[in-house]
C-alpha positions as CSV (number, residue, x, y, z in Angstrom):
1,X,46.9,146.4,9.6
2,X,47.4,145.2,13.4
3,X,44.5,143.1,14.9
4,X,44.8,143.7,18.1
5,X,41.2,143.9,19.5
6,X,40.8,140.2,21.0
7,X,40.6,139.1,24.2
8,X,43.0,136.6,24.0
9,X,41.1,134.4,26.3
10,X,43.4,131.1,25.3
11,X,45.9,132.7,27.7
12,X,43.8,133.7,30.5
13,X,44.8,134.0,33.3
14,X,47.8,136.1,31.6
15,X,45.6,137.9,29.7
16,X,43.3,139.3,32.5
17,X,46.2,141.4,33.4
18,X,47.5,142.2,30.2
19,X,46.4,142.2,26.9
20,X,48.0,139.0,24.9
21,X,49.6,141.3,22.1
22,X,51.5,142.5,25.2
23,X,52.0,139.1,26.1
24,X,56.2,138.7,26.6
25,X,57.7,136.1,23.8
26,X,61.5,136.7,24.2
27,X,61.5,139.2,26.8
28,X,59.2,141.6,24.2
29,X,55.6,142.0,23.6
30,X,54.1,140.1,20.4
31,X,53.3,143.4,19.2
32,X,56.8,144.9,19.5
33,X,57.8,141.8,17.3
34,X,54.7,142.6,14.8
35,X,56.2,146.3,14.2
36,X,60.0,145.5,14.2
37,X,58.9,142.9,11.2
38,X,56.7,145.3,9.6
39,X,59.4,147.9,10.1
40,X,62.4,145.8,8.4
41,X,59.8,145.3,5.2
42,X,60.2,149.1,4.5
43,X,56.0,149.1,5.7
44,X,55.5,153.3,6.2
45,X,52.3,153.3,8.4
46,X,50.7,150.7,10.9
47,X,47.0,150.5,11.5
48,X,46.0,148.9,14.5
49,X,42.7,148.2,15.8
50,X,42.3,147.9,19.6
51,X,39.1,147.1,22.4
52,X,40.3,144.4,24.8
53,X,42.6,146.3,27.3
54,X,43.2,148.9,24.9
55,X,44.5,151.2,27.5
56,X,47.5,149.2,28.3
57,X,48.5,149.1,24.5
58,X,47.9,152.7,23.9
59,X,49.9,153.3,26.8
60,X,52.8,151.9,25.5
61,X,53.0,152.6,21.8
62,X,50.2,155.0,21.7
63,X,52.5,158.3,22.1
64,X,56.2,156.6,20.9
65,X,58.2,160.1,20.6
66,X,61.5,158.8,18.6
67,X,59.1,155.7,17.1
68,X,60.3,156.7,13.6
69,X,58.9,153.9,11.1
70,X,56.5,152.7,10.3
71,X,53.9,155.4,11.4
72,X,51.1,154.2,14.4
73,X,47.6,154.5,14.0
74,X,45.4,153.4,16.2
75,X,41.6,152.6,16.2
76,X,39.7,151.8,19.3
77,X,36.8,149.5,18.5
78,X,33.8,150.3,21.1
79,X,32.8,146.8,21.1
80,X,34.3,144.0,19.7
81,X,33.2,143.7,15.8
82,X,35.2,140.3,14.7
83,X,37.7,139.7,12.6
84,X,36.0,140.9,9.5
85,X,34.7,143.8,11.0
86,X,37.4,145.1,12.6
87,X,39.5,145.2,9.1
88,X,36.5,146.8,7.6
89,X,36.0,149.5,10.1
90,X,39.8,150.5,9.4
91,X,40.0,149.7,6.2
92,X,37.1,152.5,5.5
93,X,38.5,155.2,7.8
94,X,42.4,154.5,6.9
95,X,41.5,155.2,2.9
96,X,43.3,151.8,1.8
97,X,42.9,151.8,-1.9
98,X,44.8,149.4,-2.8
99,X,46.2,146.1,-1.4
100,X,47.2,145.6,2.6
101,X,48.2,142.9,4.6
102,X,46.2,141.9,8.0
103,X,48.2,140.5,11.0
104,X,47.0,139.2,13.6
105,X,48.0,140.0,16.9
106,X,45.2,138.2,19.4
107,X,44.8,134.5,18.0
């Protein structure tokens, strides 16, 4: 799971224009280095949970056609529920029964 929520306000003023896991480090977004490295662990689906901006992101990797692995899913959070709440929110609508790792893409 992808936090992805937050409104990254430690970068502001970049991210009142864009949303900081879209924030460029090496010419890509945070978040496109989150999914390559989740990709190269052999990782089959991606939850991410989304609020802050959310258009932008789902804009971009919302509807990837040719985005093979892993697979995208994406929760919007109508308001912002913490980090706790967000993994429980997707946790309980995702069906993970068994382990998962959280990364966090907004702090």
């Amino acid at each position: 799971m992808v936090l992805a929520a937050g409104k990254g306000t430690r970068l502001f003023p970049l991210t009142g224009v864009i949303p900081k896991p879209l924030a460029p480090v090496t010419d890509k977004p945070i978040m496109q280095h989150i999914f390559e490295l989740l990709a190269g662990t052999g990782a089959r689906e991606v939850h991410v949970n989304v609020h802050y901006l959310a258009d932008a992101i789902l804009g971009r990797y919302g509807k990837r056609p040719g985005w093979a692995a892993p697979i995208l899913h994406f929760h919007r959070e109508k308001k912002l529920l913490g980090t706790a709440g967000g993994v429980k929110r997707v946790s309980g609508s995702a069906g993970f029964d068994e382990a998962f790792v959280v990364i966090m893409a907004t702090r």
